[in-house]
C-alpha positions as CSV (number, residue, x, y, z in Angstrom):
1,X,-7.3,-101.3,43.0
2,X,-10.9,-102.4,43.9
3,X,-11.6,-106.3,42.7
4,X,-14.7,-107.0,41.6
5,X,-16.3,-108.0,44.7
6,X,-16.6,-105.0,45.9
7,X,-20.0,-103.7,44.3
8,X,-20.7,-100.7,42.9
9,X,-24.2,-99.3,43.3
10,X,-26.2,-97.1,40.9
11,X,-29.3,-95.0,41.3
12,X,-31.5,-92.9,38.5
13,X,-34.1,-91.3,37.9
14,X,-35.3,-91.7,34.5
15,X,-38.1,-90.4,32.7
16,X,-39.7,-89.9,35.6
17,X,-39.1,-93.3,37.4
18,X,-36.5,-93.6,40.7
19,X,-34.4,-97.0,39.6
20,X,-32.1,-98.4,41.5
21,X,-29.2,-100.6,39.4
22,X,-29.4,-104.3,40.4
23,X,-32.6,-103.5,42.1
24,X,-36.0,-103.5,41.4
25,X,-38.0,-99.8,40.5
26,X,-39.6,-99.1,43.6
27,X,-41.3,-95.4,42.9
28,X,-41.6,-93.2,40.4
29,X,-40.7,-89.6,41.1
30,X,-43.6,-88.1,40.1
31,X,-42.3,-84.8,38.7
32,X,-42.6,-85.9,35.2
33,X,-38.8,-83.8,34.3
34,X,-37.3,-87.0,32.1
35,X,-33.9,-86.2,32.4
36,X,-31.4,-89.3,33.9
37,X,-29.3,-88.6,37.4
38,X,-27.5,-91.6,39.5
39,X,-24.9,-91.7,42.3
40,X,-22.2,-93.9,41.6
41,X,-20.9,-96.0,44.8
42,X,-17.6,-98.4,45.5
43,X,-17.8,-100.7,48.7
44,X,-21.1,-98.5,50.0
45,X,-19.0,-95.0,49.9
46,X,-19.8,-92.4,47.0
47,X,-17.1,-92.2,44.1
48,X,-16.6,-88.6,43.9
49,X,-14.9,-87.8,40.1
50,X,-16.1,-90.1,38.2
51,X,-16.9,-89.5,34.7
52,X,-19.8,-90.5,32.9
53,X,-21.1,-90.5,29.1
54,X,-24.4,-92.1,27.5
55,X,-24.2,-92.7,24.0
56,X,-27.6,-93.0,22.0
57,X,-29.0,-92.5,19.1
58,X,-29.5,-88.9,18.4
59,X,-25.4,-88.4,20.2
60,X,-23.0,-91.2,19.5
61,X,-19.8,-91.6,22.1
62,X,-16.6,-93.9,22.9
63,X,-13.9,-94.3,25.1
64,X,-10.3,-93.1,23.9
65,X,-7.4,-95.1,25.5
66,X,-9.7,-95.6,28.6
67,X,-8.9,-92.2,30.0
68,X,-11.2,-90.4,28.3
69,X,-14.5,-89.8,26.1
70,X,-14.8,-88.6,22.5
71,X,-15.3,-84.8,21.4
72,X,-18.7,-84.1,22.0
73,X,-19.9,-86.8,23.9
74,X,-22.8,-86.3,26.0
75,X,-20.6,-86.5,29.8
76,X,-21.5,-85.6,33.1
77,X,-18.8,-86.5,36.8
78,X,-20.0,-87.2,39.9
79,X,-19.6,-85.2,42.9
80,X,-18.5,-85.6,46.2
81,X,-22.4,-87.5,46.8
82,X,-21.5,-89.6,43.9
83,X,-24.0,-87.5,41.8
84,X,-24.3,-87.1,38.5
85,X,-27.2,-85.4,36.6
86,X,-28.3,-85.4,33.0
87,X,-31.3,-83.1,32.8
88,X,-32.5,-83.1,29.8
89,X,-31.9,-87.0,28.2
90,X,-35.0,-88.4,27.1
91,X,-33.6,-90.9,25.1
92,X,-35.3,-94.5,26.1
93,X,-32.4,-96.3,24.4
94,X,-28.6,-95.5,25.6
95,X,-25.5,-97.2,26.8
96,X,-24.1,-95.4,29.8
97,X,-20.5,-96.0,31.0
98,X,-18.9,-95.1,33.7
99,X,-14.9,-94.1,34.1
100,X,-13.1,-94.2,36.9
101,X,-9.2,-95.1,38.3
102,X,-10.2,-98.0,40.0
103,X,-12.6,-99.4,37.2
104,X,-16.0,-99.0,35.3
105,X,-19.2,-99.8,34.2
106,X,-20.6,-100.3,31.3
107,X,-24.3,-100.4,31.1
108,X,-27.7,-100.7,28.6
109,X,-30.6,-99.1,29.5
110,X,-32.2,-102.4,30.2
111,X,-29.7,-102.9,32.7
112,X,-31.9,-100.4,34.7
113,X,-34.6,-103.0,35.6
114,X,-32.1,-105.9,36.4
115,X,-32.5,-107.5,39.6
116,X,-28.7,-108.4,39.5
117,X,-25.9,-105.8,41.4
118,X,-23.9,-103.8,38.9
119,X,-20.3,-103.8,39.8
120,X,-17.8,-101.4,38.9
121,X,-15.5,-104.0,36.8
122,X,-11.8,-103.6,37.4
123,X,-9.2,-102.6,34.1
124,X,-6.9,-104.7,32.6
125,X,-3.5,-103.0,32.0
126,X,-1.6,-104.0,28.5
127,X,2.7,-103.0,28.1
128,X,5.3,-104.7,25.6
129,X,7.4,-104.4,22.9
130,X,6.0,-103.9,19.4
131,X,8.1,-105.6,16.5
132,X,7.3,-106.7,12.8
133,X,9.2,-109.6,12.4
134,X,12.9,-109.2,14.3
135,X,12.6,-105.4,13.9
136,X,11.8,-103.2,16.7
137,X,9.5,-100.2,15.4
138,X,10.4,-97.3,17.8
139,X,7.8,-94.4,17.0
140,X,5.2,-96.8,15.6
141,X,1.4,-96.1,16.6
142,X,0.0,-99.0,18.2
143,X,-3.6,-99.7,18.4
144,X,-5.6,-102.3,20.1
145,X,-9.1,-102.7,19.4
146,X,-11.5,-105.8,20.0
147,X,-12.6,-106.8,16.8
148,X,-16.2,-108.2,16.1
149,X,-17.3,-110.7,18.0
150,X,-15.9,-109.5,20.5
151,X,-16.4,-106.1,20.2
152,X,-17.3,-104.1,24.2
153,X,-20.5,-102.7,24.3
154,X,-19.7,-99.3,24.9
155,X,-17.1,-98.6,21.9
156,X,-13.7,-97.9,23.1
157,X,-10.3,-97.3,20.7
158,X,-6.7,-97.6,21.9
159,X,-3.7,-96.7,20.1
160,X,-0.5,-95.0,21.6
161,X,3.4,-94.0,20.1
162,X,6.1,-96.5,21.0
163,X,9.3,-95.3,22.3
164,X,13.2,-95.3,21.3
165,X,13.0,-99.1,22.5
166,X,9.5,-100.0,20.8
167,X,7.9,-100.3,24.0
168,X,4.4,-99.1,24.6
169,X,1.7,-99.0,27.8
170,X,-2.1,-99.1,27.9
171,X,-2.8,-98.4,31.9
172,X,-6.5,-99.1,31.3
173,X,-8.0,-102.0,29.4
174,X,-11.5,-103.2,29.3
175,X,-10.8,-107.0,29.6
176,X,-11.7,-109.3,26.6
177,X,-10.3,-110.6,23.4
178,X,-7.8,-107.6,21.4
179,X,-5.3,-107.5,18.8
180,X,-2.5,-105.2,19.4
181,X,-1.1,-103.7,15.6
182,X,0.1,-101.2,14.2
183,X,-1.2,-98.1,11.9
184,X,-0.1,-98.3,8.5
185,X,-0.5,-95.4,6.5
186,X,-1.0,-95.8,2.7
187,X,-0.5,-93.1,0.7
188,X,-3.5,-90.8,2.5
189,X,-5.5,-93.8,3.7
190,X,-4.8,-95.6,7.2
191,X,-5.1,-99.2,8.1
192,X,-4.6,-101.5,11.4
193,X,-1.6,-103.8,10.2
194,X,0.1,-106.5,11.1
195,X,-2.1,-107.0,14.0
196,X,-1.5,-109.9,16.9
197,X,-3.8,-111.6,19.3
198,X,-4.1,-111.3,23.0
199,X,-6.3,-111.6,25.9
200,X,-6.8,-109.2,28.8
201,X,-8.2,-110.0,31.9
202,X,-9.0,-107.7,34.9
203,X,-6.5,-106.7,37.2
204,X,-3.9,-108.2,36.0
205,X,-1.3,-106.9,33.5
206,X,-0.2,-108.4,30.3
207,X,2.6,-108.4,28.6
208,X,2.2,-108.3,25.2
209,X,5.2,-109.7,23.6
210,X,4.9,-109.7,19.7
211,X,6.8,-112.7,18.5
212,X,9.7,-112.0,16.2
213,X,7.9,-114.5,13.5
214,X,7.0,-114.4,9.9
215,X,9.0,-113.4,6.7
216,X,9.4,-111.1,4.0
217,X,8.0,-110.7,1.0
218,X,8.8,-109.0,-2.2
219,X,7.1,-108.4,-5.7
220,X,5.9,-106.1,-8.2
221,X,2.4,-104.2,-9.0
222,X,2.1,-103.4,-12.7
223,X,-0.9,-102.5,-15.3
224,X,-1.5,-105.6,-17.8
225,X,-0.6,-104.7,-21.3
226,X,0.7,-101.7,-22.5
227,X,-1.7,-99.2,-20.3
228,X,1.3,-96.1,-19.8
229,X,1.0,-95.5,-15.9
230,X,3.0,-94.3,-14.6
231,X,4.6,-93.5,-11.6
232,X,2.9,-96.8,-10.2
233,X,0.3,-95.9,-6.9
234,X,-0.6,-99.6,-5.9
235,X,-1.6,-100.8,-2.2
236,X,-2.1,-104.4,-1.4
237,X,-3.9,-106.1,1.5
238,X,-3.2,-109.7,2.7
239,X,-5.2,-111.7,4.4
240,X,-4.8,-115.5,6.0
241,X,-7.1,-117.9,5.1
242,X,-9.1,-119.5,8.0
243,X,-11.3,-121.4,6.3
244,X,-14.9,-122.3,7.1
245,X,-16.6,-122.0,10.3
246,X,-17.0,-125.6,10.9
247,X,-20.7,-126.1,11.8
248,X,-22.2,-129.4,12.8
249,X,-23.9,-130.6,10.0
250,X,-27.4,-130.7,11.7
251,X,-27.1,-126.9,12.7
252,X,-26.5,-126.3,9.0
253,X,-29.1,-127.7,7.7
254,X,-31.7,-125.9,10.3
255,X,-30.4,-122.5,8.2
256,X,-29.2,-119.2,9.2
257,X,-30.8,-118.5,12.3
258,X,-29.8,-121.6,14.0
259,X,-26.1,-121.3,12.0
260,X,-26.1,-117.8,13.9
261,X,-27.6,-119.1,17.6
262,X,-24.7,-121.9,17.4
263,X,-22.0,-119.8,16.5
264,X,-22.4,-116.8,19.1
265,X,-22.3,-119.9,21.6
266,X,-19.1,-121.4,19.6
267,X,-16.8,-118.2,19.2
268,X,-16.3,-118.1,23.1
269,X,-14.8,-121.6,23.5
270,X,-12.0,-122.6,23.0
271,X,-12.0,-123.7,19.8
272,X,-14.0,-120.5,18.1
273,X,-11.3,-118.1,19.9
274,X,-8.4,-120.5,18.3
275,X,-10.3,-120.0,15.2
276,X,-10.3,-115.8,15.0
277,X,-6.8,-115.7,17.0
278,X,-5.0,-117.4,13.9
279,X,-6.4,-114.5,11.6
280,X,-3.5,-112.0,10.4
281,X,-3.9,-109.2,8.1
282,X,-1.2,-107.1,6.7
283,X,-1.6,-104.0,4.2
284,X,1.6,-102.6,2.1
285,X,2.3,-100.0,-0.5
286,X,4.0,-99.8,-3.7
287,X,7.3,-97.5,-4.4
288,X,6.9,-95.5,-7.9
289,X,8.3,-98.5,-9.8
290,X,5.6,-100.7,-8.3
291,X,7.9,-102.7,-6.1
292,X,7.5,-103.7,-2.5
293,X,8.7,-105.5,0.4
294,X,6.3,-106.0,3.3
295,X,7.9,-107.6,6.5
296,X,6.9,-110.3,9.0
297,X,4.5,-112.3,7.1
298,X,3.9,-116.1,9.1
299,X,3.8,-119.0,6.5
300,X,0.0,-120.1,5.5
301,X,-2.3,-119.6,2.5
302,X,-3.4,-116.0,2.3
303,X,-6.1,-113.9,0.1
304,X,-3.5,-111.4,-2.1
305,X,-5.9,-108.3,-3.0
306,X,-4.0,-105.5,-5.1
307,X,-4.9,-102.4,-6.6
308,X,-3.7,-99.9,-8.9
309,X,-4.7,-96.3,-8.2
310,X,-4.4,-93.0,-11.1
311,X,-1.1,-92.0,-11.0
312,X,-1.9,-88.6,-9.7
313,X,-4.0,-90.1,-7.1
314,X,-1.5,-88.4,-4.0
315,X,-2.0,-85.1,-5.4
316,X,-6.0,-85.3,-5.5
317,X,-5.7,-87.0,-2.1
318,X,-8.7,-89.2,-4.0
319,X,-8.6,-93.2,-4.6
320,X,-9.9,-93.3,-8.3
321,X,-9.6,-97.6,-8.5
322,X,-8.2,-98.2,-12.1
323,X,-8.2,-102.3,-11.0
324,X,-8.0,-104.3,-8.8
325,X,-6.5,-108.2,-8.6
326,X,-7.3,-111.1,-6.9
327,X,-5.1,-114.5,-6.2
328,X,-4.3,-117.1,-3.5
329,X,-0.8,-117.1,-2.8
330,X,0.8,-119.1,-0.1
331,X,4.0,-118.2,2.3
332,X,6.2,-121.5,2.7
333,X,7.6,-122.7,5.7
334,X,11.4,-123.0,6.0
335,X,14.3,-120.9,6.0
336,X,12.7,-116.9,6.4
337,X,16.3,-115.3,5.7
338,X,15.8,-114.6,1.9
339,X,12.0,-112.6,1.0
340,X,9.8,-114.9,-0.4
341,X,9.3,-112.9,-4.2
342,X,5.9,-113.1,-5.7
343,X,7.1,-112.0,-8.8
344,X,5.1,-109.2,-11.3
345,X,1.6,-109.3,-10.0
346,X,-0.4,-108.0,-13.1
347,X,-3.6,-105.1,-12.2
348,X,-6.3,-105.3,-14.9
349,X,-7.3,-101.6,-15.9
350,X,-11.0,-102.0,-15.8
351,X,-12.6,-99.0,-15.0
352,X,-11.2,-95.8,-17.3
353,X,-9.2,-93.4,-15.4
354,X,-10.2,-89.8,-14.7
355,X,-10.5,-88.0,-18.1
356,X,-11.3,-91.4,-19.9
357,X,-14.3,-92.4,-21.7
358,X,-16.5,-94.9,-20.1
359,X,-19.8,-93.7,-22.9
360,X,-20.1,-97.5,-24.5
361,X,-21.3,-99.0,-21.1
362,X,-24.9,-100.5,-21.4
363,X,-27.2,-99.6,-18.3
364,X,-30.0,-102.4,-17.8
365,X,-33.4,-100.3,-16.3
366,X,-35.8,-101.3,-14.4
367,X,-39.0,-100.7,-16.3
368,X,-37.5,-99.6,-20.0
369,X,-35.0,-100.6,-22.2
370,X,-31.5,-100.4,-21.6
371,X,-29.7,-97.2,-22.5
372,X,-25.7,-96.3,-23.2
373,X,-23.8,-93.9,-21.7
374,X,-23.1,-92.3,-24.8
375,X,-26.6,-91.5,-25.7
376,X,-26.2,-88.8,-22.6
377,X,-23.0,-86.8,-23.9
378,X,-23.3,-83.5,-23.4
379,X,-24.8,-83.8,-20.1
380,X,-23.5,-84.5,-16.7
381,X,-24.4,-87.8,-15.6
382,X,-24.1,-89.3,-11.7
383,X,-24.5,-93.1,-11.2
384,X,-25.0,-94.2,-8.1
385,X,-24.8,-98.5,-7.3
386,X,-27.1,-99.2,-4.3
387,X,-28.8,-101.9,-2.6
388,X,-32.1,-102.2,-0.2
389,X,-30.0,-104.2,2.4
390,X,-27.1,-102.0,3.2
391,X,-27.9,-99.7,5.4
392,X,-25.3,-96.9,4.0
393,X,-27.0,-97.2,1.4
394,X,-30.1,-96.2,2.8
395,X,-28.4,-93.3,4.5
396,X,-27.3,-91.8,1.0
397,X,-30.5,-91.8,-0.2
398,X,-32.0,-88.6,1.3
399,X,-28.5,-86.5,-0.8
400,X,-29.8,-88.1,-3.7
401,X,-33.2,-87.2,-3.2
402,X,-32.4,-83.8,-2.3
403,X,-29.9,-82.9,-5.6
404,X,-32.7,-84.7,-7.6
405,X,-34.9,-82.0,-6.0
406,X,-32.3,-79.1,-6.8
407,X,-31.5,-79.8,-10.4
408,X,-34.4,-82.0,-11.8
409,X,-35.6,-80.0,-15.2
410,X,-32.4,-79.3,-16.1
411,X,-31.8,-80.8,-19.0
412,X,-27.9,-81.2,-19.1
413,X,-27.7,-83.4,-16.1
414,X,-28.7,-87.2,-15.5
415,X,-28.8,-89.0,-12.4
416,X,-29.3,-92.9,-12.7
417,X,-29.3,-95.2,-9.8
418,X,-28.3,-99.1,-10.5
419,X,-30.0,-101.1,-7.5
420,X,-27.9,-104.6,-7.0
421,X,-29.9,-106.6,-5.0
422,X,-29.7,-110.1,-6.5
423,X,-32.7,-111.8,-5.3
424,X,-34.8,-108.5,-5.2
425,X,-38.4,-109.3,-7.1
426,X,-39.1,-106.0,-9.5
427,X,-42.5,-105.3,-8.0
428,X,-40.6,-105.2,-3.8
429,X,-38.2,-102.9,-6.1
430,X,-40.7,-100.5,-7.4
431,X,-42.5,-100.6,-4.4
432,X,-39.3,-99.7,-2.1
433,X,-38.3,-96.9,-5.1
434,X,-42.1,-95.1,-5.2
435,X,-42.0,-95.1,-1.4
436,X,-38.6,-93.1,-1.1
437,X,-39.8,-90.8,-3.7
438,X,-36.8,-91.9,-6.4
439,X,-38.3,-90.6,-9.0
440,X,-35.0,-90.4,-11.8
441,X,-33.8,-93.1,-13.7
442,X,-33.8,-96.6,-11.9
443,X,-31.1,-99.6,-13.4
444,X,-31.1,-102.9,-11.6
445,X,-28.3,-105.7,-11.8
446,X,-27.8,-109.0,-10.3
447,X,-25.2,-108.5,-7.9
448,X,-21.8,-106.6,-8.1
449,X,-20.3,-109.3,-10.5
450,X,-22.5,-107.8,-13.1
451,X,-20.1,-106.2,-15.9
452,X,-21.8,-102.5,-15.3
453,X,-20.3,-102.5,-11.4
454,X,-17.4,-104.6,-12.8
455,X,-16.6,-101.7,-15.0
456,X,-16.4,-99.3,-12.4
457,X,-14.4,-101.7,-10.4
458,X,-17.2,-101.3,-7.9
459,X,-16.1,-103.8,-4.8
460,X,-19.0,-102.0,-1.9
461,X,-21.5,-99.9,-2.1
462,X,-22.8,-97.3,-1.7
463,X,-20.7,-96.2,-4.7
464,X,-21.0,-92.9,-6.8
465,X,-19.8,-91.4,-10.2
466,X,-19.6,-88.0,-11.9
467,X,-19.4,-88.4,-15.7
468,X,-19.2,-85.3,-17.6
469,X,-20.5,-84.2,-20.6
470,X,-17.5,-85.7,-22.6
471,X,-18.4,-89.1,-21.2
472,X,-15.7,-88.9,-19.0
473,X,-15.7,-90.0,-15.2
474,X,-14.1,-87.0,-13.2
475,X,-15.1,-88.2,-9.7
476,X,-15.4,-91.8,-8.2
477,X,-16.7,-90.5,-4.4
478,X,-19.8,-88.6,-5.6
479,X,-22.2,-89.1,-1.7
480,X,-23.2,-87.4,1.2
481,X,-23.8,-83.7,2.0
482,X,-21.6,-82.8,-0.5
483,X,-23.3,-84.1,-3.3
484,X,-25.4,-80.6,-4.6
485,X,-21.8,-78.9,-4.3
486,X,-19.9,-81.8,-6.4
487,X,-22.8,-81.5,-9.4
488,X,-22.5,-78.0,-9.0
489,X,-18.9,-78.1,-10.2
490,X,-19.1,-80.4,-12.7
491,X,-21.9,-78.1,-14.6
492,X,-20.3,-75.1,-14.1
493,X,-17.5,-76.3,-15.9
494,X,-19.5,-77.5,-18.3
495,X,-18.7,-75.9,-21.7
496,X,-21.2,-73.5,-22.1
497,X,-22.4,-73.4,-19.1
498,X,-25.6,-74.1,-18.2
C-alpha cells in the first residue's frame, strides 16, 4: 500500500471552471456545460478503477464497509486516464469521495479552491474477537461506526458477521476514533449495543480485542398497580454516566458559543477523547414474564431507562409506549460471578393503550380557550407535538399541511397541533404558524414535561396520534407520506361512515 506521501492529484471541471485540487483555478472552460469531471492520480500515474460518489443535497450517499457506496448513490470510476465524468451535477455544495485499494479521499467542495495537495489517505484495517463479557458471540453482527464528534465527513457504516470463533475483519478503515459493538435486535427495533472504544490509524492494523470485563445483571419489568398486561413487551437501555463536560469557568461564563469553540478544541486531546471513550451503552429485552438478564455490564453509575410496550405490540410490529421509567442505578465493583439483581423495576402506565380512552385530556391553545378531548367524540382527531427548532419537525409539516388540505370541511375529523417550544413568544409563534399556512387548530405547551405530552408519554418529537371517534388512540406513528392514507383508515372505519 501507498503511504501518504505519495500525493494524489485531482482535476475538475465544474460549472464551467477547470480546477485543479491543491492548486489554484487557473481557467475556466468556457463551454458553460456545468457538469463535474476529474482524473484521479497516485505518485503522478493515473488510477484507473477507482470509484467515485458525490453526495449532495438533492442525492444523499455513504460508504458501506469501505468497499462500496449505497444503493443509488450518484457514482462514476475512473478510466485507464484516471477520468471520471459527471455530466450533469450542478450542485454547488457536495462532498465527493474517492475509493480505491490503496486508499481514498474524501473531499468538500471547497476543497476545490485549496492551495494545499490532496492526498489519497491510506485505510486503516480493524480484526479481533468480539465477546460480551467472557462469552464469545460467534454469528454476532458487528458494527463500527464513529460516533459524533468524531463522525468522517463523508458518512461511512461498517458492520460484518463473526465467525464459529467470534472473530471478525474490517480490511478498510477510514482512520479516526470508532466503537466496535454489536447489533441488538429488540423485538422489531435494532440498536448498537454493548459497544467498545478504539482508535484506527492508517496503515496499520488493529487488533481489536474486546476485554472480557463487566457483569451481569438481572431484574424484572412490571406495570405499577394492578394494570392486567400481560405477556410483558419491555426493552431497557443503559447508559454510563460521564458527567459534565468540565469547562473552564471563564469559558462558561462567555455562553454557548465560546462553550462550543472550546470544546471542539477540547474533545481531540487527550483528556476529551478519555472523556467519550469511558461512555458504554447497552440495550436489553424482557422475556414474557418481564424478566431479564443482560451480560457484560462494567461497574459505574448508569442512566436505567425502561419501557413497557402493548402487549400485542410484536404482532402490529408498532411501539405504542404505555410508560416509561427512569432511575440511577449503580453496578458495584467486586466479585462479578453472581448477577447483580435490580430487583422489580415498576413502568407507570401513563398514556392509555390502543383501544383506551384518553377523552378527559385538556388541550391549552394558542389563541382560545382550552378544549377536552371529549368535546370531539365522534370525530377522528390527529394530534401532532412539534417544535420550531427541530428540524424533523419542520420536515413533517408539508404531510400535515397537505391532509389538512385533503380533508378540511369535513366535519368528523380534527387535526390539532401542540407546539412545545418553551421559550417561544406567542406573536414569533403566530407569525411562524400564518407563514407555513397552519391554518387548524394550534395548542402550545411549555416543554415536553407538560402533563398533555406527559400523557402521551411523548419523549421526542415530531410525535403523532390517531384518536378515533370513541376517544380512543389507535395509532401512536401518525407522520410522513403516509399520513392522508392513515386518516383515511381511521374514517372509513368510522361507524357510519363518513
Amino acid at each position: 500500500m501507498k503511504t501518504s506521501r505519495d500525493v494524489s492529484k485531482v482535476v475538475f471541471h465544474a460549472a464551467g471552471m477547470l480546477v485543479f485540487l491543491g492548486a489554484a483555478l487557473i481557467a475556466p472552460a468556457g463551454d458553460g456545460s456545468g457538469g463535474l469531471s476529474g482524473i484521479v492520480m497516485l505518485g503522478g500515474k493515473p488510477i484507473e478503477g477507482a470509484r467515485v460518489a458525490v453526495s449532495a443535497r438533492s442525492k444523499r450517499a455513504w460508504l458501506i464497509n469501505g468497499e462500496k457506496f449505497s444503493p443509488g448513490a450518484v457514482t462514476a470510476q475512473t478510466g485507464m486516464d484516471g477520468r471520471f465524468v459527471f455530466p450533469d451535477f450542478r450542485e454547488t455544495e457536495f462532498r465527493l469521495f474517492v475509493l480505491h485499494e490503496q486508499g481514498y479521499a474524501d473531499l468538500s467542495h471547497d476543497d476545490l479552491n485549496k492551495n494545499n495537495p490532496i492526498a489519497l489517505q491510506p485505510w486503516g484495517r480493524v480484526e479481533g474477537v468480539f465477546r460480551i463479557g467472557t462469552q464469545i458471540m460467534p454469528s454476532a453482527t458487528v458494527v463500527l461506526n464513529y460516533e459524533p464528534p468524531y463522525q468522517t465527513n463523508f458518512p461511512a457504516r461498517y458492520t460484518t458477521l463473526t465467525d464459529a470463533q467470534g472473530r471478525f475483519v474490517f480490511s478498510r478503515v477510514i482512520p479516526g476514533e470508532v466503537r466496535i459493538g454489536f447489533k441488538k435486535k429488540v423485538y422489531f427495533m435494532e440498536f448498537d449495543s454493548h459497544a467498545y472504544p478504539f482508535a484506527v490509524f492508517p496503515n496499520q492494523t488493529l487488533r481489536a480485542e474486546i476485554p472480557a470485563e463487566g457483569r451481569a445483571i438481572t431484574g424484572t419489568i412490571a406495570p405499577a398497580g394492578d394494570a392486567g398486561i400481560n405477556p410483558i413487551t419491555g426493552m431497557g437501555m443503559l447508559f454510563r454516566d460521564q458527567g459534565e463536560i468540565p469547562y473552564p469557568p471563564e469559558v462558561a461564563a462567555q455562553g454557548r458559543d465560546a462553550q462550543n469553540a472550546w470544546f471542539d478544541q477540547w474533545i481531540h486531546t487527550g483528556g476529551g477523547k478519555a472523556h467519550f471513550r469511558a461512555d458504554r451503552r447497552y440495550y436489553f429485552d424482557t422475556r414474557p414474564d418481564g424478566s431479564f438478564q443482560v451480560e457484560g455490564i462494567l461497574p459505574g453509575t448508569y442512566t436505567l431507562v425502561v419501557s413497557l410496550f402493548e402487549p400485542d405490540a410484536l404482532r402490529r410490529r408498532s411501539v405504542n409506549k404505555l410508560g416509561e421509567s427512569i432511575r440511577k442505578i449503580t453496578i458495584p465493583e467486586g466479585d462479578s460471578s453472581p448477577p447483580h439483581d435490580l430487583g422489580k423495576i415498576e413502568v407507570n402506565v401513563t398514556v392509555s393503550a390502543s383501544g383506551s380512552p384518553v377523552s378527559s385530556l385538556e388541550i391549552p391553545t394558542l389563541d382560545g380557550p382550552a378544549l377536552r378531548l371529549e368535546s370531539f367524540r365522534g370525530s377522528v382527531v390527529v394530534i401532532h407535538f412539534w417544535s420550531m427548532a427541530s428540524t424533523p419537525s419542520l420536515q413533517e409539516l408539508p404531510y400535515y399541511r397537505q391532509a389538512w388540505g385533503r380533508f378540511q370541511g369535513q366535519k368528523n375529523l380534527v387535526l390539532i397541533s401542540v407546539n412545545i417550544d418553551k421559550d417561544a413568544g406567542r406573536e414569533a409563534l403566530r407569525k411562524f404558524i400564518e407563514s407555513n399556512q397552519m391554518d387548524w387548530i394550534q395548542a402550545q405547551v411549555d416543554g415536553l414535561e407538560h402533563a398533555l405530552p406527559q400523557a402521551f408519554g411523548v419523549k421526542e418529537i415530531p410525535a403523532g396520534f390517531l384518536i378515533d371517534p370513541r376517544g380512543k388512540i389507535i395509532r401512536d406513528d401518525v407522520h410522513g407520506s403516509g399520513l392522508i392514507q392513515q386518516i383515511s383508515k381511521a374514517m372509513a372505519d368510522k361507524p357510519g361512515g363518513n
